[in-house]
C-alpha positions in Angstrom: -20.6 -60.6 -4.6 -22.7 -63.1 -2.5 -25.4 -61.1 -1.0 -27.2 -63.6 1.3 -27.7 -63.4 5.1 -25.8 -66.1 7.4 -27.5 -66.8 10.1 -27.5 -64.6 13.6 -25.2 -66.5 16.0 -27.0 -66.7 19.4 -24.6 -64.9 22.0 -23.8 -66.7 24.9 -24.1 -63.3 26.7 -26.8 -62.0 25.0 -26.4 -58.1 26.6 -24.9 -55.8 28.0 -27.0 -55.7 31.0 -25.4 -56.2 34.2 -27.3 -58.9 36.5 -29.0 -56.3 38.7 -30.1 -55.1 35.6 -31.3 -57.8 34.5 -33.5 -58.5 37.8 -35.0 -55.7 37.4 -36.0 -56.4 34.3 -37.8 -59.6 35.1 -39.2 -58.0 38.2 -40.4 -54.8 35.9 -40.4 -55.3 31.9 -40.9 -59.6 31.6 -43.0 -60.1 34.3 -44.1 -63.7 35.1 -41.3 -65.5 32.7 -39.4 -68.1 32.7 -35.7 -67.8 32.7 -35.6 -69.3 28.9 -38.1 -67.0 28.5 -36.0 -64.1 29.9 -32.6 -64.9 27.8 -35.2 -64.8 24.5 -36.4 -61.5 25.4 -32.7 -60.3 26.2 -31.8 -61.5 22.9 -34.3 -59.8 21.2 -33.1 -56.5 23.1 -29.6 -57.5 21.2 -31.1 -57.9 18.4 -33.3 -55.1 17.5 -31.2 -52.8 19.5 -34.1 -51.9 21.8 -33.9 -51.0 25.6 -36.0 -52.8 27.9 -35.3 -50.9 30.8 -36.6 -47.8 29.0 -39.5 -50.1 27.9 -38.5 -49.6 24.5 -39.6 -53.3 24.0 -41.1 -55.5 26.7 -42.6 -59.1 27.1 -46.0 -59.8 27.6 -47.0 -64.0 28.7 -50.7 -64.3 26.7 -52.1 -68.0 26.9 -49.3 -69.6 28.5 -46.6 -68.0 25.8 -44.2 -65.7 25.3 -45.0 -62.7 23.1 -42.5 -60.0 23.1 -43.8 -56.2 21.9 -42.7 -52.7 21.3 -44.4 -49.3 20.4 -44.3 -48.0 16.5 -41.6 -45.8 17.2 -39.4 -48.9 18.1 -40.4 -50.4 14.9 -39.7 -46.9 13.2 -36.1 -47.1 14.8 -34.8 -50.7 14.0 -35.9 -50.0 10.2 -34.1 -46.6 10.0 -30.7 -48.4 11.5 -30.6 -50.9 8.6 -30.2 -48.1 6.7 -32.4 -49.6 3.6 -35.4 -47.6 5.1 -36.7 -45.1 2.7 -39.6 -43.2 4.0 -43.3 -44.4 3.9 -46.4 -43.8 1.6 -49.8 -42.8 3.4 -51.5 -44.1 5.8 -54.6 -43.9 4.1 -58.2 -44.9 4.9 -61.5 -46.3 3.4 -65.1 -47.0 4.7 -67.3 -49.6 3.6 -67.3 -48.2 0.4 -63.6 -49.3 -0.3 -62.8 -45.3 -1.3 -58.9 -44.6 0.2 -58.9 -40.9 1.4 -56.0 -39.6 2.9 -57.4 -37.9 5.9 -60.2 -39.6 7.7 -62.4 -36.6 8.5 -65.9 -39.0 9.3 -66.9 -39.3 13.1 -67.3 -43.2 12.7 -64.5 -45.7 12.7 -62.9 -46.5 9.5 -63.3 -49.8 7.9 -59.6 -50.1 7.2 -56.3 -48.7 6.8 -53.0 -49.2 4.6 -49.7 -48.0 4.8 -46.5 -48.4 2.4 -43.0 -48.6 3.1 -39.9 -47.5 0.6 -37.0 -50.0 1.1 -34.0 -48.8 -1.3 -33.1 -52.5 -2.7 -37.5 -52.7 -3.7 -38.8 -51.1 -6.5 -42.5 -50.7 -5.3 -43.5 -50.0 -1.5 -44.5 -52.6 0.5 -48.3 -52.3 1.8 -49.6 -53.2 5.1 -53.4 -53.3 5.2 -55.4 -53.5 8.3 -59.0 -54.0 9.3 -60.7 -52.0 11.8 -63.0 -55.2 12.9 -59.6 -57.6 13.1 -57.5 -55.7 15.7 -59.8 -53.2 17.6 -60.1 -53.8 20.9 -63.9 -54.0 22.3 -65.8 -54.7 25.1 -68.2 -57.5 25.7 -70.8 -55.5 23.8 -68.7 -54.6 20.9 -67.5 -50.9 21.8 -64.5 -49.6 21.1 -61.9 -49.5 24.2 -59.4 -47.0 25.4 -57.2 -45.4 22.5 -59.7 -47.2 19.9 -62.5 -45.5 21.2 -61.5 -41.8 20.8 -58.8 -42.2 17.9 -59.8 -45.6 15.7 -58.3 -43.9 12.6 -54.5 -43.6 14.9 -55.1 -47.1 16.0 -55.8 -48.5 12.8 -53.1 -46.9 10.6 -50.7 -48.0 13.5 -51.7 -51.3 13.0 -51.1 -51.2 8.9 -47.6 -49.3 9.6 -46.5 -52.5 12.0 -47.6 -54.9 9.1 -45.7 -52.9 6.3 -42.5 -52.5 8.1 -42.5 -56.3 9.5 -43.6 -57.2 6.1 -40.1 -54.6 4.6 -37.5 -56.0 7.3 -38.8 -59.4 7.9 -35.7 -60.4 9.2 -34.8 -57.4 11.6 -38.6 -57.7 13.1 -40.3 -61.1 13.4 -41.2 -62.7 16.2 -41.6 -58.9 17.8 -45.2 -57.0 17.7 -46.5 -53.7 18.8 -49.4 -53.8 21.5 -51.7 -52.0 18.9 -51.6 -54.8 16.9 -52.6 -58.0 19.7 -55.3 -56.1 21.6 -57.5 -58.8 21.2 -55.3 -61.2 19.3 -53.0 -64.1 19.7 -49.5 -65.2 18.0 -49.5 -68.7 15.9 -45.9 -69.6 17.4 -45.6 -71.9 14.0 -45.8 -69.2 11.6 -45.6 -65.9 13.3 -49.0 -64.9 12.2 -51.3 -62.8 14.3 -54.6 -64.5 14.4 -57.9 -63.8 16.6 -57.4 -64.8 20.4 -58.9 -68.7 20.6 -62.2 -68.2 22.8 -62.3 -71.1 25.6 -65.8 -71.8 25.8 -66.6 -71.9 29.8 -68.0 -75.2 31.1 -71.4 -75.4 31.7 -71.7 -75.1 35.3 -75.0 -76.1 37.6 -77.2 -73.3 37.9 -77.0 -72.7 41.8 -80.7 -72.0 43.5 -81.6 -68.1 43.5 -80.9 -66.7 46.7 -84.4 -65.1 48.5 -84.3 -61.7 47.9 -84.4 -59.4 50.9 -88.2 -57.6 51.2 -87.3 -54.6 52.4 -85.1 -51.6 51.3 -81.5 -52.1 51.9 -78.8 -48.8 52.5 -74.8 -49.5 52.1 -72.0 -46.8 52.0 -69.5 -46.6 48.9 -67.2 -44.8 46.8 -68.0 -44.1 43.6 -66.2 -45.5 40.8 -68.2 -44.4 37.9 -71.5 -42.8 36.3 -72.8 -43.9 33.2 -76.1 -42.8 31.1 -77.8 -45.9 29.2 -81.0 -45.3 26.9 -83.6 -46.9 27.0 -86.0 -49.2 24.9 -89.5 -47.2 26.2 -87.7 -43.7 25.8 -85.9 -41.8 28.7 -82.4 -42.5 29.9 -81.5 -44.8 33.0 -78.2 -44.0 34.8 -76.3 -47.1 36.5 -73.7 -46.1 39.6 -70.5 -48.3 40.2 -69.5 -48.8 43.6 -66.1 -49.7 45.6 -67.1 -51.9 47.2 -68.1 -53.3 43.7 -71.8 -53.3 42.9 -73.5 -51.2 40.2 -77.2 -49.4 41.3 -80.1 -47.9 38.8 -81.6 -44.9 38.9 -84.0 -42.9 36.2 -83.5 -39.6 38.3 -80.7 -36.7 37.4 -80.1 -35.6 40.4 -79.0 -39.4 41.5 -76.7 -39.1 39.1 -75.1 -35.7 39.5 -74.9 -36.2 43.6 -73.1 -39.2 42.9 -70.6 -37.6 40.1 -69.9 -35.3 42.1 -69.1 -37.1 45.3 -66.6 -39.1 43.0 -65.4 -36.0 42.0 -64.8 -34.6 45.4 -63.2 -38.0 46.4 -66.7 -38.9 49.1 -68.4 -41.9 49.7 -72.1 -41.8 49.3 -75.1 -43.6 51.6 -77.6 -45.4 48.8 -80.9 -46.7 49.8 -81.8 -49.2 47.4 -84.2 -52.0 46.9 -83.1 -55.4 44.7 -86.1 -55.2 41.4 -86.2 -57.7 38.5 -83.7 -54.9 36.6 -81.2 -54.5 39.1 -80.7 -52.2 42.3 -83.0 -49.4 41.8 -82.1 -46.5 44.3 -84.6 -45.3 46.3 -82.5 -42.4 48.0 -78.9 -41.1 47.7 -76.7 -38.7 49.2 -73.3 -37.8 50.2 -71.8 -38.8 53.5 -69.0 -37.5 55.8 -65.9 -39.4 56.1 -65.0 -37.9 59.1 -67.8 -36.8 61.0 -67.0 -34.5 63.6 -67.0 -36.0 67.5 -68.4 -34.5 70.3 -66.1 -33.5 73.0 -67.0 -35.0 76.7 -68.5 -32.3 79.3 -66.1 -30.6 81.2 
């Protein structure tokens, strides 16, 4: 019995969407696409039997290109409709001592996670390992971000399930990623592979002439947007405020800080007195302002 795969034939109407249908999805699911981009997509909808307009699977433009993603459940649910999917081994975890555990009980990030995955024609699972350091998503100081900050371990053996099940159903799955998997990454269109984003390196641009700084105090009225507490080198902690409109003002007092958290919390804007110092805007005064002051009424 010959066993190979023939090719997919493309459809010429790739689903069953009706054209309002599929407006909405450019408008809502591909955003910014082309319309070659948009009939790929809609074939990969046919394909993995995934519903855009329950965002089941949705594309995503990153450097110009089309990368098209899904969650791990939609990966989950094409494998278990070929009906070779067997269950999975793990995930387990390791720190940098290369020990697996299978529950990560440590407050710090693992190093690394792997999952396998049973496929009834295979007789040994297929592993996906993933770094930590490859696919976490930081900020420009290397902390964790979002989902990775409070749950790395999740993240991570998300990341090694994706790898595993594209790696068991190559030809139900490529060309589609989860978003775990390119929070900081890019697709090589040639191969498939995930690799790190390319970094464009800015071009150096002529240092413009310091603006004079004002002498004098300075007082401006805001929302807040945010309170965080920073050490510092000499001991002590410094808090910095964000503003809407956006700025970002220092202070080394407690009660700055707790005026302005809670005026974020009751939704006020604050009046900050601050003056512009070598490390940023230190506040000199803070305090919470009323948006709508009451008005004198005019003498009878």
């Amino acid at each position: 019995m010959n066993t190979s795969l023939a090719p997919a034939a493309v459809p010429t109407n790739p689903t069953p969407y009706t054209r309002e249908q599929i407006d909405l999805i450019k408008r809502q699911v591909a955003v910014g696409v082309t319309d070659d981009e948009l009939r790929l997509f809609l074939y990969q909808c046919q394909r993995t039997g995934l519903d855009a307009l329950t965002k089941q699977i949705y594309a995503i433009k990153r450097g110009g290109r089309l990368t098209i993603q899904t969650a791990i459940d939609g990966f989950r649910l094409i494998a278990q409709r070929t009906g070779d999917y067997r269950g999975q081994v793990g995930p387990f975890w390791c720190g940098a001592n290369g020990i697996w555990a299978d529950v990560w009980l440590s407050n710090e990030a693992p190093v690394a996670a792997k999952v396998g995955v049973w496929r009834k024609d295979f007789t040994e699972p297929v592993w996906g390992v993933a770094r930590t350091a490859a696919y976490a998503a930081h900020d420009e100081r290397g902390h964790f971000l979002g989902l990775w900050r409070n749950m790395p371990d999740t993240m991570i053996a998300k990341c090694a399930e994706a790898l595993a099940l594209r790696k068991a159903f190559p030809h139900e799955l490529s060309g589609v990623y989860t978003g775990d998997e390119i929070n900081e990454q890019a697709v090589d269109h040639s191969t498939g592979e995930i690799v790190p984003a390319p970094r464009s390196l800015p071009k150096p641009k002529p240092q413009p002439k310091a603006a004079p700084q004002p002498a004098g105090p300075q007082t401006i009225v805001a929302r807040v947007l945010g309170v965080l507490k920073r050490p510092m080198k000499s001991g002590g902690e410094r808090y910095v405020i964000s503003t809407d409109p956006i700025g970002t003002y220092i202070s080394d007092r407690l009660d700055d800080a707790t005026a302005a958290k809670a005026a974020q919390e009751a939704g006020l804007p604050i009046e900050i007195t601050f003056q512009t110092t070598p490390d940023g805007r230190a506040i000199e005064s803070l305090r919470e302002v009323d948006p709508d002051p009451p008005t004198e009424e005019p003498p009878l």
